[in-house]
N, C-alpha and C positions, 0 to 999 in steps of 0.2 A: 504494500500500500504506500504511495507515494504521500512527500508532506502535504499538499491539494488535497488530494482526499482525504485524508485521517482529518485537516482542519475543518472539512465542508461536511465530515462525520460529524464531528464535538459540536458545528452549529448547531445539524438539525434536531441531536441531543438536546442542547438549550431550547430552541425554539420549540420542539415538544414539552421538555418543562414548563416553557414559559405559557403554554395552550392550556395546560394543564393547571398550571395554579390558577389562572384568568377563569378556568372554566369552575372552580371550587373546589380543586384539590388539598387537601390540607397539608399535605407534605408529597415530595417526589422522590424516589430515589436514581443516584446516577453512580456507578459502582459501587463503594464502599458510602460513599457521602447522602447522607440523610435531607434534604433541601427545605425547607418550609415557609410558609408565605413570608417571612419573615425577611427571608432570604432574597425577594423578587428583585432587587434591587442590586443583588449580586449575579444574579442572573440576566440580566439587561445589560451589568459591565461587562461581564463575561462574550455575552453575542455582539457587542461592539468594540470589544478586543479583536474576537475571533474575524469579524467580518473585516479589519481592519488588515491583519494576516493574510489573510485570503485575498484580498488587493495587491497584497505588496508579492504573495507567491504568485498571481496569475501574471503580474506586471517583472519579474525577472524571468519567467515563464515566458513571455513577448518579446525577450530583452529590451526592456524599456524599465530597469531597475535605476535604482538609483545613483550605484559606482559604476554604469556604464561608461568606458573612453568610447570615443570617438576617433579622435585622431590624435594623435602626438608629435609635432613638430621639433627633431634638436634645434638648437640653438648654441653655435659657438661666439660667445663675447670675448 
């Protein structure tokens, strides 16, 4: 599984959670971790971390990252 997919995994995870507590859930679980409405708030950083990720892997993905060169000119002074 490539890093794309495992990151576009953990969203749809989130955004199931996040359906889930919107819909009345009182707590979710996501492996080991226990989630509770409590938590929504951490669940919304979480999907705008992740979605954030996801940009920046589909964009060096493109090569359009952000240490891309371009060109290199020497220069002797």
């Amino acid at each position: 599984m490539s890093r794309l997919e495992s990151l576009q995994s953990r969203l749809q995870m989130y955004l199931d959670c996040e359906i889930a507590i919107l819909e009345g859930a009182q707590s979710y679980q996501i492996g080991a971790k226990q989630l509770n409405r409590a938590n929504l708030s951490h669940i919304r950083i979480m999907i705008e971390y992740l979605e954030k990720e996801i940009a920046q892997e589909e964009s060096k993905i493109a090569g359009k990252g952000r240490n891309r060169t371009v060109g290199v000119i020497p220069r002797d002074f």
